[in-house]
BAMARZA-722670 format. One record per atom (N, C-alpha, C, CB): x, y, z. Coordinates in steps of 0.1 Angstrom, whole numbers, padded with zeros to 4 digits, always signed. Glycine has a CB too. Layout:
XYZ;...
//
This chain:
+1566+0856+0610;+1559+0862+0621;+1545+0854+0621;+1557+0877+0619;+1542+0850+0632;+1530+0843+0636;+1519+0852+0645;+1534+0831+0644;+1505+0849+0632;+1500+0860+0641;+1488+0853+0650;+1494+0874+0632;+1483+0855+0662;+1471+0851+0668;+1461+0856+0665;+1471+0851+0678;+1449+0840+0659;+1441+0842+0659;+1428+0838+0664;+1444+0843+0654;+1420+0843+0670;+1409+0843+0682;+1398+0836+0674;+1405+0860+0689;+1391+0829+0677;+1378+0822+0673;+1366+0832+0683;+1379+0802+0678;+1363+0841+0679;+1356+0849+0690;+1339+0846+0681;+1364+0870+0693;+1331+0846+0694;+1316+0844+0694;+1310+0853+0704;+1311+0829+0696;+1301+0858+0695;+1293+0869+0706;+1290+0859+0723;+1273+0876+0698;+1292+0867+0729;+1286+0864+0745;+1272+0860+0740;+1286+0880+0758;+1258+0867+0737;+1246+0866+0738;+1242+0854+0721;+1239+0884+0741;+1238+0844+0724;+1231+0837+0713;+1223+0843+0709;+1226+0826+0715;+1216+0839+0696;+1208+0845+0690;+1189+0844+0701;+1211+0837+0673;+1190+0833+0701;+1182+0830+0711;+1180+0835+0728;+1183+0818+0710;+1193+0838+0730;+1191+0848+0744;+1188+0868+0743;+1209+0847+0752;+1195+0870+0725;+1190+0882+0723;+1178+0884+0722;+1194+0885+0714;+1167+0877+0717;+1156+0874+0710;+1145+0876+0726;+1157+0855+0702;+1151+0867+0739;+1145+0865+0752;+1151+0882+0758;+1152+0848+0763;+1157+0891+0752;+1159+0900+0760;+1157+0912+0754;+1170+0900+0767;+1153+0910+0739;+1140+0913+0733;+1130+0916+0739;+1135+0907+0727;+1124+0903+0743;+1111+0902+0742;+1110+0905+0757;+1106+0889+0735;+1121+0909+0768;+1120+0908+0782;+1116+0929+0777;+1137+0899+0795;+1121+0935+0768;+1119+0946+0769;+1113+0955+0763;+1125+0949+0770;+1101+0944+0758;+1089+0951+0756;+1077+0952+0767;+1082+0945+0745;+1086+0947+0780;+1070+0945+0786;+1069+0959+0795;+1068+0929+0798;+1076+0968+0792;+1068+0980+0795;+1062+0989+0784;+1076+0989+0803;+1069+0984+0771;+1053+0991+0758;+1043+0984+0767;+1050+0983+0736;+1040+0969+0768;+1032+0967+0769;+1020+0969+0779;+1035+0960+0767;+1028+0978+0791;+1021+0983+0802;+1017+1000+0799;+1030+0981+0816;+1025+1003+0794;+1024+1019+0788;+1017+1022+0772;+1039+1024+0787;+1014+1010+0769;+1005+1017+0758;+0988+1018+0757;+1009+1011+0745;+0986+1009+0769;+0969+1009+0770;+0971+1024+0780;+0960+0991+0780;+0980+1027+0784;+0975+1040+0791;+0975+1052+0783;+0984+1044+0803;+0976+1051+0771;+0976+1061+0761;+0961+1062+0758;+0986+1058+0747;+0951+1049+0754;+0940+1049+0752;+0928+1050+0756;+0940+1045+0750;+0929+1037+0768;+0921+1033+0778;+0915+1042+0787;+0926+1025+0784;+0922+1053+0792;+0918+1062+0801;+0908+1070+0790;+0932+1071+0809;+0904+1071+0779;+0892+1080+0771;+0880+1068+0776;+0894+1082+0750;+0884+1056+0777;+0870+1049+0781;+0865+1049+0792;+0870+1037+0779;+0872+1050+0801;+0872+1055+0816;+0866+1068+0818;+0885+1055+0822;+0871+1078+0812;+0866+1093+0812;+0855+1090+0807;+0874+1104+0805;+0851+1086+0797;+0838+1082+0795;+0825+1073+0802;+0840+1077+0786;+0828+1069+0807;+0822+1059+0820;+0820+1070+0829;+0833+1047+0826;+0828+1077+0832;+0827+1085+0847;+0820+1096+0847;+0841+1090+0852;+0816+1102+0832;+0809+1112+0831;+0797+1112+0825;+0816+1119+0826;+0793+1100+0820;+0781+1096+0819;+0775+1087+0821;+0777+1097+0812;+0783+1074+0830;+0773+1064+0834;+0776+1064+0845;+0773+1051+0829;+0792+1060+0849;+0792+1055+0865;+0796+1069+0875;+0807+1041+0867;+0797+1064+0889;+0799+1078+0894;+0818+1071+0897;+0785+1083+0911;+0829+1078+0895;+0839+1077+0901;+0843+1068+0912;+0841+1087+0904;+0841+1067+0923;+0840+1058+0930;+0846+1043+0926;+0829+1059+0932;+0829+1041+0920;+0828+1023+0910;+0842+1024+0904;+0813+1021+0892;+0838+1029+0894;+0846+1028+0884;+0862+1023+0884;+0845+1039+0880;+0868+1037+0897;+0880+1035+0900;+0877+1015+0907;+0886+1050+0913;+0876+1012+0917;+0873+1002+0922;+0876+0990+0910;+0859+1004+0928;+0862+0997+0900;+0865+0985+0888;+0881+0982+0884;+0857+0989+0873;+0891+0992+0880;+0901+1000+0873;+0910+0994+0883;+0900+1016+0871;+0908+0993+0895;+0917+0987+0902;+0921+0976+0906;+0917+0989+0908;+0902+0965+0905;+0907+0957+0904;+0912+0947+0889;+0901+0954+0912;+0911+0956+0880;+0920+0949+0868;+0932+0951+0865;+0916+0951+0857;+0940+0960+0877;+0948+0964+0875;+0957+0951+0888;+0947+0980+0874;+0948+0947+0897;+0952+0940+0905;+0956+0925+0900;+0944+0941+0913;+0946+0922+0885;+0947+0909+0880;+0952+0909+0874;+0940+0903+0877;+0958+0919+0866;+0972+0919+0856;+0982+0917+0867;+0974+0935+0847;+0984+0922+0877;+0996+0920+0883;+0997+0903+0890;+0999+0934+0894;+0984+0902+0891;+0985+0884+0901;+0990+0874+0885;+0960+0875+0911;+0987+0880+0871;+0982+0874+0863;+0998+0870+0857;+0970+0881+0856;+1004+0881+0862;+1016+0886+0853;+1029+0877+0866;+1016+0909+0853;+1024+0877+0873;+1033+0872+0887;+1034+0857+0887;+1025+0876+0902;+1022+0849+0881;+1018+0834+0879;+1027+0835+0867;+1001+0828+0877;+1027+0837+0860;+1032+0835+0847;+1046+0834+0850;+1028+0848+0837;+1054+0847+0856;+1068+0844+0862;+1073+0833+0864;+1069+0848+0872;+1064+0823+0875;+1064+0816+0880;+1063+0802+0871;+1058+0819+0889;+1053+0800+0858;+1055+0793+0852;+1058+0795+0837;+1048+0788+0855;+1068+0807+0834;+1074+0810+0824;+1064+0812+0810;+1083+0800+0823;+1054+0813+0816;+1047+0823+0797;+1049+0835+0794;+1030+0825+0794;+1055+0835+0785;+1060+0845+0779;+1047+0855+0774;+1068+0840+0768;+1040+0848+0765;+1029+0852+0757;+1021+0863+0768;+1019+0837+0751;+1013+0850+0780;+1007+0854+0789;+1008+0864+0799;+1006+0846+0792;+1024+0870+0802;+1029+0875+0811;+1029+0890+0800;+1044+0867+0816;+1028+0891+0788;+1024+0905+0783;+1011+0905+0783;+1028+0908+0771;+0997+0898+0784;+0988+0902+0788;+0984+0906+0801;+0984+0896+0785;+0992+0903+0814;+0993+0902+0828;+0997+0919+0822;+1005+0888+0838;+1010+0922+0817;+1011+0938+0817;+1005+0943+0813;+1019+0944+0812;+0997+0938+0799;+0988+0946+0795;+0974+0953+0799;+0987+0942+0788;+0969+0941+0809;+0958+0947+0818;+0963+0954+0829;+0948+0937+0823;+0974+0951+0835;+0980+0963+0844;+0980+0977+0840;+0993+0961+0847;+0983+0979+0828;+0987+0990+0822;+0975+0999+0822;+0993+0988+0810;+0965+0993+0817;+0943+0995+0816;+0939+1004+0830;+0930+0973+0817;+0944+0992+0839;+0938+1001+0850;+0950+1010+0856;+0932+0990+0861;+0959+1008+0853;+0968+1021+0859;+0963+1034+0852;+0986+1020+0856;+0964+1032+0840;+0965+1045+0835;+0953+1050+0839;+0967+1046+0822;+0939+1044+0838;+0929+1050+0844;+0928+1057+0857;+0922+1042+0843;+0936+1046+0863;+0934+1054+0882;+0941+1070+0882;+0948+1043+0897;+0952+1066+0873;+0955+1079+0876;+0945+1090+0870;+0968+1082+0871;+0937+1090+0861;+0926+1098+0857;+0917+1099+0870;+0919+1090+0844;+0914+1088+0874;+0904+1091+0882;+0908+1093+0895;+0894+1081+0881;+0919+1090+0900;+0919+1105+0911;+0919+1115+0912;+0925+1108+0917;+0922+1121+0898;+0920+1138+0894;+0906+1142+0895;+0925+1142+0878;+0900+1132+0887;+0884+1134+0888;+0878+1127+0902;+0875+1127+0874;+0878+1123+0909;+0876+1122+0927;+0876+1134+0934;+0889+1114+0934;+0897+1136+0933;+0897+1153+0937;+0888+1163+0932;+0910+1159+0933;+0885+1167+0919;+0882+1170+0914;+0867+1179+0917;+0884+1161+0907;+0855+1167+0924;+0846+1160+0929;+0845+1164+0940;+0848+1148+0929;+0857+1160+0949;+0853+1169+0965;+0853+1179+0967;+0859+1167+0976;+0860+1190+0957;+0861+1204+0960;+0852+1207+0954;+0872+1210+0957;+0845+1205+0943;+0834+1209+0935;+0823+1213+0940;+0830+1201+0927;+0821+1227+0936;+0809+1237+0943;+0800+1242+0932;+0813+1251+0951;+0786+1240+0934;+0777+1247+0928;+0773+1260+0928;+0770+1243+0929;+0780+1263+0918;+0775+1281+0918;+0762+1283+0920;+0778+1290+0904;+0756+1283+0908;+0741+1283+0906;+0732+1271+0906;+0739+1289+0893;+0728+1262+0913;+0723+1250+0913;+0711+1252+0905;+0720+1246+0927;+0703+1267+0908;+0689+1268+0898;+0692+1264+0885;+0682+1283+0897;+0708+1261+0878;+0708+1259+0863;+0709+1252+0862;+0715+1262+0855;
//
């Protein structure tokens, strides 16, 4: 009896595993500055800048991670294209802080102003 036998090799090389790896960290890398960064922001907003700025600032770094992250696409850096997420991530997470504190802001009434 003759039995068949298959020379079988994974579908994915070691080197395509490795690129889809590394394709799926790039939302740690957008989701973990939002764990932090928004305390520096809350901090800014409540004792230096007024809301407004700030968001503005927060937005536009969140705009240059994404132009930053989009070039990169385009010319394949790997390295570079998780820093493009990583400042996306900075100012997302912040915005969303600071539209709470915006809202926050327009409804806000002074009870007692004499205090």
């Amino acid at each position: 009896m003759h039995t068949l036998q298959l020379n079988w090799e994974p579908r994915y090389s070691s080197k395509l595993l490795n690129s889809w790896v590394a394709v799926g960290q790039f939302p740690q890398c957008r989701c973990a500055p939002t764990k932090v960064i928004p305390i520096i922001s809350g901090l800014a907003i409540d004792h230096v800048y007024s809301p407004a700025l700030v968001s503005v600032f927060f937005l536009s770094i969140s705009v240059i991670g994404q132009f930053l992250f989009a070039l990169c696409v385009m010319w394949h850096l790997l390295v570079v294209m998780y820093v493009g997420r990583f400042l996306s991530g900075c100012g997302e997470g912040c915005i969303s802080l600071l539209s709470g504190t915006i809202i926050a802001h327009a409804f806000c009434v002074d009870v007692n102003p004499d205090v």
